[in-house]
MDTraj code that builds the backbone (N, CA, C; nanometers):
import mdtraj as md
import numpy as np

residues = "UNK UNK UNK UNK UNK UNK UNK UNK UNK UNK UNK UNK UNK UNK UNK UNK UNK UNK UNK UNK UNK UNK UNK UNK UNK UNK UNK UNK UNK UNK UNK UNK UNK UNK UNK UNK UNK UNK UNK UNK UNK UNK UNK UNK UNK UNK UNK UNK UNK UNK UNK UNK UNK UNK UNK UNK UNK UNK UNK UNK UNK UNK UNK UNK UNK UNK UNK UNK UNK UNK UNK UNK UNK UNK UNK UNK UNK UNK UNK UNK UNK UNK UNK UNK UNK UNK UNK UNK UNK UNK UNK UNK UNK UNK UNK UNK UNK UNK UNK UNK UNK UNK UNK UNK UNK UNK UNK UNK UNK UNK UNK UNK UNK UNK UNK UNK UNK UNK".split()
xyz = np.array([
    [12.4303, 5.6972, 14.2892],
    [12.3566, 5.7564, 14.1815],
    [12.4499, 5.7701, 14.0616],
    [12.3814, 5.7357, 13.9123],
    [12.4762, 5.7154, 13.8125],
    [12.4589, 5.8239, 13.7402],
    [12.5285, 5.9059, 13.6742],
    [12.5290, 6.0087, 13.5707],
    [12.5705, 6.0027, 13.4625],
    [12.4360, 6.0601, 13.3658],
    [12.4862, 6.0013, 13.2117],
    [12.4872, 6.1298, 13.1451],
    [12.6173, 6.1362, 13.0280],
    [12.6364, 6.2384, 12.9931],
    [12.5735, 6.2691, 12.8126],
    [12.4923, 6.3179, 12.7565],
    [12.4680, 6.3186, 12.6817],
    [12.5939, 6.4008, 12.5839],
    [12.6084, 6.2823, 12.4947],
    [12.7234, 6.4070, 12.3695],
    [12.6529, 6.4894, 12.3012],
    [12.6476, 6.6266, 12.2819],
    [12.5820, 6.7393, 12.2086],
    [12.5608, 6.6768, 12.0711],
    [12.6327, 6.6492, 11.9804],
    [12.6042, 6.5715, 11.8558],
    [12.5226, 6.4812, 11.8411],
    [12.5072, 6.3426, 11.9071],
    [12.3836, 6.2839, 11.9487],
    [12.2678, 6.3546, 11.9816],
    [12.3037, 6.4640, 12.0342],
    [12.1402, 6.5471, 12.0796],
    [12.0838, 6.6204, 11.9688],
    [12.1948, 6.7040, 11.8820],
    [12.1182, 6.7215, 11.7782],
    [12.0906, 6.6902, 11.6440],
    [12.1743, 6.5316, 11.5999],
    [12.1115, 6.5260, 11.5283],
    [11.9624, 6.4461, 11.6142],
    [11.9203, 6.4192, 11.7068],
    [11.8037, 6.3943, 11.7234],
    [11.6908, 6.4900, 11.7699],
    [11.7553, 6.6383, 11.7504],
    [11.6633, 6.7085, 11.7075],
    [11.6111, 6.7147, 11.5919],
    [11.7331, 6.7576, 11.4571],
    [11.7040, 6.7468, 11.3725],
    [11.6463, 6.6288, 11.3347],
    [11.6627, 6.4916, 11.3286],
    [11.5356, 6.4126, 11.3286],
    [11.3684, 6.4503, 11.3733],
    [11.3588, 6.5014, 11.4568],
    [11.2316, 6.5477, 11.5598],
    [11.2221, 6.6456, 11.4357],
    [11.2597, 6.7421, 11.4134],
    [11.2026, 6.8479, 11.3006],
    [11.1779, 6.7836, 11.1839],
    [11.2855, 6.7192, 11.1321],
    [11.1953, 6.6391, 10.9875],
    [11.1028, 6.5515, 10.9980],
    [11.0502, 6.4470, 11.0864],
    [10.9566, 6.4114, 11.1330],
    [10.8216, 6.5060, 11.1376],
    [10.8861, 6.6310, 11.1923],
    [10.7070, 6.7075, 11.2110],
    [10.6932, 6.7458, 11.0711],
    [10.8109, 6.8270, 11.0289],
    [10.8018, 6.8441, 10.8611],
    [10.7018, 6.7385, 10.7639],
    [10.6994, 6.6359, 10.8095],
    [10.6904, 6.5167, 10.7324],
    [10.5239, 6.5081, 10.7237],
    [10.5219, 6.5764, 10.8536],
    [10.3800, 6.4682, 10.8800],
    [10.2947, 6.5938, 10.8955],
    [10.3755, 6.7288, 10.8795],
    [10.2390, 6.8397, 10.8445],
    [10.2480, 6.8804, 10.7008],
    [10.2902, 6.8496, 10.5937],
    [10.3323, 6.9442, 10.4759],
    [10.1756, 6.8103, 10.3813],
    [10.1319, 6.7400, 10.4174],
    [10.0364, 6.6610, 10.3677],
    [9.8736, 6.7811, 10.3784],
    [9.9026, 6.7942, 10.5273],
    [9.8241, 6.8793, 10.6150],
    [9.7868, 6.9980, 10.5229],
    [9.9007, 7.0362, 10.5477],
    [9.8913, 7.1946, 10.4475],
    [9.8711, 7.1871, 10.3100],
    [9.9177, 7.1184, 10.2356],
    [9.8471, 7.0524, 10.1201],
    [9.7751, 7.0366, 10.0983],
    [9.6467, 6.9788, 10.1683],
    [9.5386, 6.9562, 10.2002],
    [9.4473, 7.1024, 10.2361],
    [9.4979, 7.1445, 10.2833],
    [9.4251, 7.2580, 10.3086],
    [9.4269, 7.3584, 10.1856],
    [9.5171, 7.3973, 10.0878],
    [9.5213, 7.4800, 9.9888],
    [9.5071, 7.3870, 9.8755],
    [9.4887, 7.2737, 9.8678],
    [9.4156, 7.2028, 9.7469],
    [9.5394, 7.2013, 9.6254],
    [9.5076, 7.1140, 9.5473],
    [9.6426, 7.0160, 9.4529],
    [9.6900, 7.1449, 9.3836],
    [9.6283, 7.2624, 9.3436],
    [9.6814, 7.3483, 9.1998],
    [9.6824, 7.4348, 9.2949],
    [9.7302, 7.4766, 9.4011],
    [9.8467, 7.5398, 9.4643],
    [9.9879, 7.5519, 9.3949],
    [10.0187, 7.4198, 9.3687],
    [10.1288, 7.3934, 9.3662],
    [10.1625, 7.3931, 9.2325],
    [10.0535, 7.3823, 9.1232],
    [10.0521, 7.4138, 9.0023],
    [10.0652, 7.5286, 8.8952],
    [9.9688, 7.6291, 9.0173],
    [9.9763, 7.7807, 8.9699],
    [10.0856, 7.8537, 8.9416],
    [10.1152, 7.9120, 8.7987],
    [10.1901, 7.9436, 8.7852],
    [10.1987, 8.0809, 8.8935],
    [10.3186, 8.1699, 8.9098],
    [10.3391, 8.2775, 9.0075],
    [10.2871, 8.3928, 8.9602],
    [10.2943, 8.4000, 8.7890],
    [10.2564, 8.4964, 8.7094],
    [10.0969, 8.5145, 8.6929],
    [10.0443, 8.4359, 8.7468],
    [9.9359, 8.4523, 8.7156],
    [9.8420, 8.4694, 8.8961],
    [9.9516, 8.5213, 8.9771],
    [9.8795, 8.5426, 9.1501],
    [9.8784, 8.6593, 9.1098],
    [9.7844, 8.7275, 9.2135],
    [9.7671, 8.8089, 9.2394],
    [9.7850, 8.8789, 9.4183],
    [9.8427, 8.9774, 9.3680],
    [9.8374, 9.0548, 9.5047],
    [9.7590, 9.1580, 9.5837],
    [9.8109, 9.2059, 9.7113],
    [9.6514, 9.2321, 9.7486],
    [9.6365, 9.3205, 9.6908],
    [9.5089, 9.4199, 9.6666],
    [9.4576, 9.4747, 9.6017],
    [9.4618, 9.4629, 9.4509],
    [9.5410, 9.3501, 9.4040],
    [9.5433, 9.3811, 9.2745],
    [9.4796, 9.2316, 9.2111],
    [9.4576, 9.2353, 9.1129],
    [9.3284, 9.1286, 9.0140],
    [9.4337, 9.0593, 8.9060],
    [9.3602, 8.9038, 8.9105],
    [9.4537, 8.8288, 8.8165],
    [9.4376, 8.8914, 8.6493],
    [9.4927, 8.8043, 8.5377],
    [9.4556, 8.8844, 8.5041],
    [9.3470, 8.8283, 8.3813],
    [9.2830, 8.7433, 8.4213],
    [9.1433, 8.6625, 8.4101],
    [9.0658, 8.7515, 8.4299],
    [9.0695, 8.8049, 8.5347],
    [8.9844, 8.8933, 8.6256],
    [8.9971, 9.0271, 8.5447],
    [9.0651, 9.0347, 8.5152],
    [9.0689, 9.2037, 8.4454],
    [8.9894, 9.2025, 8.3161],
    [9.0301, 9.0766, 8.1981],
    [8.9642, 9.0623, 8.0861],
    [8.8421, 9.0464, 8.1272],
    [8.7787, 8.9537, 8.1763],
    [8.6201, 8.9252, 8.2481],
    [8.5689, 9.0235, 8.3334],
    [8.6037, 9.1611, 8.3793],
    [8.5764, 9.2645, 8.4145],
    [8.4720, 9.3789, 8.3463],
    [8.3353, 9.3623, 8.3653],
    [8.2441, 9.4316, 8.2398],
    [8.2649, 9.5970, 8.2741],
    [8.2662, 9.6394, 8.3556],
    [8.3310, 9.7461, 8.3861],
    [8.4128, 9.8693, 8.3344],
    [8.4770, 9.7990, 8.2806],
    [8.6209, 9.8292, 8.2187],
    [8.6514, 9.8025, 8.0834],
    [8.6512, 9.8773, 7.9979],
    [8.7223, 9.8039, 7.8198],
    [8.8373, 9.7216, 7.8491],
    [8.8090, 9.6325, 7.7918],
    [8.9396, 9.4853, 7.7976],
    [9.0266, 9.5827, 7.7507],
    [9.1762, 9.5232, 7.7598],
    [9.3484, 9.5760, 7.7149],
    [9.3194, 9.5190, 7.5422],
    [9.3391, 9.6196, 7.4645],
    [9.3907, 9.6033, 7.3037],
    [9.5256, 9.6361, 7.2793],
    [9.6214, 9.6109, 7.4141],
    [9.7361, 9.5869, 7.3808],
    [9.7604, 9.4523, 7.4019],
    [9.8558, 9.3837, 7.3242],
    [9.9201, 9.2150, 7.3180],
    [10.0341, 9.2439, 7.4374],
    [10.0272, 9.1305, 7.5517],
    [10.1179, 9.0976, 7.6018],
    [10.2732, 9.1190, 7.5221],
    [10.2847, 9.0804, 7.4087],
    [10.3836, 9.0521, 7.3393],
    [10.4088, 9.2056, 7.3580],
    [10.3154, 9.2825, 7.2859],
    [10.3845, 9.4084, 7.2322],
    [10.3546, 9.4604, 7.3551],
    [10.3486, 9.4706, 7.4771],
    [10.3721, 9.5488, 7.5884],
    [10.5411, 9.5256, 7.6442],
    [10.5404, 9.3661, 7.6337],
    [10.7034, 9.3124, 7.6080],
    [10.8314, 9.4253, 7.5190],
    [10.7948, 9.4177, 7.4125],
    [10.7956, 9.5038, 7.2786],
    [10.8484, 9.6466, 7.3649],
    [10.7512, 9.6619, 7.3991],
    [10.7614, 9.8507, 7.3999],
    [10.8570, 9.8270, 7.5100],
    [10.8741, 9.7572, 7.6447],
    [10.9506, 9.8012, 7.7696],
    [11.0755, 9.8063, 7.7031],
    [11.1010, 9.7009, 7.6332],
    [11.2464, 9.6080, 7.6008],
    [11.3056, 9.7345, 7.5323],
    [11.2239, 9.8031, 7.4385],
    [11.2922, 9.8918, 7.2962],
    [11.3080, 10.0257, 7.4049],
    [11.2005, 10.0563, 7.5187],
    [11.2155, 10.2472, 7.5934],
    [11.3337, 10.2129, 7.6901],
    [11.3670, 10.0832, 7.7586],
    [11.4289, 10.0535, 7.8628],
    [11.5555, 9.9755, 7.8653],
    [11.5415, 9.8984, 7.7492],
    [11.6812, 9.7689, 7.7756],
    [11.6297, 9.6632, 7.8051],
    [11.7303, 9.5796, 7.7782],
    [11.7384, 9.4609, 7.8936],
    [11.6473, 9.3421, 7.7973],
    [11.6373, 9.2557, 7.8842],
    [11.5868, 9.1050, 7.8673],
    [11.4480, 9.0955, 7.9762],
    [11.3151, 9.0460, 7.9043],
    [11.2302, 9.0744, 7.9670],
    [11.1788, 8.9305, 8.0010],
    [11.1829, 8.8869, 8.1694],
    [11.1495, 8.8186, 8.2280],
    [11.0536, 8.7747, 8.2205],
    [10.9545, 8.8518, 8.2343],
    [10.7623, 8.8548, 8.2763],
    [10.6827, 8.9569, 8.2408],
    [10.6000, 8.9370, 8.2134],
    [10.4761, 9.0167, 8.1721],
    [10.3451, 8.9925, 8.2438],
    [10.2958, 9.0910, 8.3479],
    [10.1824, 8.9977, 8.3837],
    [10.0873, 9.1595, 8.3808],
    [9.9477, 9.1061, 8.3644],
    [9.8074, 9.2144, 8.3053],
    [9.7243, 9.2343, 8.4516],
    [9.8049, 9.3527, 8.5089],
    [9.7602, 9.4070, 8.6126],
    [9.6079, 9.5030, 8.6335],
    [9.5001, 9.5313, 8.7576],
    [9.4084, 9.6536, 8.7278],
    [9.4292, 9.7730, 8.8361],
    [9.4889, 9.8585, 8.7503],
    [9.4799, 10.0019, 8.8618],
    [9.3671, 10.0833, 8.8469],
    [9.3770, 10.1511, 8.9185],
    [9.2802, 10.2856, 8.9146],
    [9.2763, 10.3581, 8.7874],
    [9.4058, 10.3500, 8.7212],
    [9.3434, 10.4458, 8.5968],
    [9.3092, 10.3167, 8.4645],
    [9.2958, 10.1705, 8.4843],
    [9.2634, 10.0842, 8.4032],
    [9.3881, 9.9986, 8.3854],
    [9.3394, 9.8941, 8.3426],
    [9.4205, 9.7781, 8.3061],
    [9.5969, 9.8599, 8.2476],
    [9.6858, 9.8037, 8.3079],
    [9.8005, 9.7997, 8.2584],
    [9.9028, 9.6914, 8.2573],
    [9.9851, 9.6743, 8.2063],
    [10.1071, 9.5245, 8.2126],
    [10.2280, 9.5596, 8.2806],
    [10.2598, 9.4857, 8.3794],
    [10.3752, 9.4965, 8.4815],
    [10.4821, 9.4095, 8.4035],
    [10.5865, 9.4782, 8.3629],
    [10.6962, 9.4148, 8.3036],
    [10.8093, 9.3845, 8.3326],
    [10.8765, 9.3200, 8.3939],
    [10.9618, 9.2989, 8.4225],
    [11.1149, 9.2363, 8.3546],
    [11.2116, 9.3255, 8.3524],
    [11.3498, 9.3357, 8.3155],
    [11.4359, 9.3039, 8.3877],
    [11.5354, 9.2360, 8.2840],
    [11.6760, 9.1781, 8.3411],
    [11.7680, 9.2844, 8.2725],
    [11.8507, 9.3873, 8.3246],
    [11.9118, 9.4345, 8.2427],
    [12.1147, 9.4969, 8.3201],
    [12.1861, 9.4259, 8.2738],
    [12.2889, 9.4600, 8.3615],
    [12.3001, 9.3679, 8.4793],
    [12.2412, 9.2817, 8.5373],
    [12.2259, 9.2096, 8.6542],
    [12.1346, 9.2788, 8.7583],
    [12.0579, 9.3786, 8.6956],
    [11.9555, 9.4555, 8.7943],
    [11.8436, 9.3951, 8.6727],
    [11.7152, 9.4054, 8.8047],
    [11.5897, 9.4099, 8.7759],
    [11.4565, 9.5176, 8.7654],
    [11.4386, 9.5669, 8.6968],
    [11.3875, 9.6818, 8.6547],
    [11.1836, 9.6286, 8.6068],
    [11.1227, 9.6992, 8.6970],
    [11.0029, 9.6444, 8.6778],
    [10.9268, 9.7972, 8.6167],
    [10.8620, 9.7775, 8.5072],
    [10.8348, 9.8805, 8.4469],
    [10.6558, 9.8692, 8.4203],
    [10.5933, 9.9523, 8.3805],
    [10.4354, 9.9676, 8.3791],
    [10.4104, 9.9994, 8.2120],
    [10.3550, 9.9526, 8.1403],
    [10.2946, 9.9716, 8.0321],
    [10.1362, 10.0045, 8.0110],
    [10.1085, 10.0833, 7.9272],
    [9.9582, 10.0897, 7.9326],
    [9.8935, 9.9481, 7.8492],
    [9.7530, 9.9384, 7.8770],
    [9.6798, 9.8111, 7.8034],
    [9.6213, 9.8413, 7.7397],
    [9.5604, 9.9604, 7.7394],
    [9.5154, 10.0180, 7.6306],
    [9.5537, 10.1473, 7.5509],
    [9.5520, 10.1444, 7.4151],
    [9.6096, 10.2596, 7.3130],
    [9.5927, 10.3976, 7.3655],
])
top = md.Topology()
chain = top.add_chain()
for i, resn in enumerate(residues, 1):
    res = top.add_residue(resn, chain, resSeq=i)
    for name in ("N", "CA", "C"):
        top.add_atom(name, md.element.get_by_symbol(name[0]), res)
traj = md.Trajectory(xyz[None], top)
């Protein structure tokens, strides 16, 4: 009876082959399943759970739209807080539309709340 010794290195890179292979042949799959502008959507404009894009907030009859400007919600964090402002995105809470702002300031990130309306 003959015995063959497999070298560990041979074995895995033919694992790692075997994983990029499945990689290969499901990421079409999943693609497919969440449709082309998945991959398009900007991040700023998801929403999380409980909370509404912010499409959804302006198109909300419910609620008085925000008569604050993105810009000047920018504006106000930058001048009460510091820093360099990353993102701005037009969130809906319970007490009404507000803008989630987000700061670079010092090498920390500082996410701050503005109102949307006056």
């Amino acid at each position: 009876m003959r015995h063959y010794a497999i070298d560990p290195d041979t074995a895995w890179a033919g694992l790692r082959l075997a994983v990029a292979l499945l990689v290969l042949l499901t990421c079409p799959i999943a693609l497919a399943q969440f449709g082309s502008d998945a991959l398009r959507a900007p991040l700023a404009e998801g929403a999380g759970p409980g909370r509404s894009a912010a499409r959804d907030v302006a198109g909300d009859e419910s609620r008085p739209p925000p008569n604050v400007a993105p810009a000047e919600a920018a504006r106000r964090a930058a001048r009460e807080y510091g820093g360099r402002v990353l993102n701005v995105v037009l969130e809906d809470g319970p007490g009404g539309p507000y803008y989630r702002v987000k700061l670079l300031d010092g090498g920390r990130v500082r996410i701050v709340h503005v109102e949307a309306r006056h």
